[in-house]
C-alpha angles and dihedrals in degrees: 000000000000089000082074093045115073147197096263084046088062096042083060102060104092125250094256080044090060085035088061098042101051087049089055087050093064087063123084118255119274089025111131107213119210138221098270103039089046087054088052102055091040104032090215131143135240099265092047093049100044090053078052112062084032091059089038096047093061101060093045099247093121128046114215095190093184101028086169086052101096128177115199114308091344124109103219135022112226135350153199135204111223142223090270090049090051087054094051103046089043089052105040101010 
């Protein structure tokens, strides 16, 4: 619940983190989004995105359905954010 998540836990997501969330946000609920499309909307490579779903997919904020599903140098295949991760953007971002 985003009453367990705070301000200074959000300060502490990195900035591709943010990048990748807000980017997740755009696409409806339930909608898995995979490797290239999330490049595209974040421009970010495969070692940025890769932090980023690692350091979103702890606090559950993102969901990785399939995380031994790989694609390339990337470390995961498609994602979701999740409702937690609609809350807290909606709330800090």
């Amino acid at each position: 619940m985003v009453k367990d998540f705070e301000q200074d836990d959000f300060d502490m997501i990195g900035q591709s983190a943010k990048r990748v969330l807000v980017a997740l946000s755009q696409f409806e609920k339930g909608l898995l989004v995979n490797v290239d499309l999330l490049h595209q909307k974040t421009g970010l490579m495969p070692e940025g995105l890769n932090d980023a779903v690692r350091h979103l997919s702890k606090p559950k904020l993102i969901d990785n359905p399939e995380p031994s599903k790989k694609f390339g140098p990337y470390d995961f295949y498609a994602v979701e954010i999740t409702d937690l991760g609609r809350e807290v953007l909606a709330k800090f971002g």
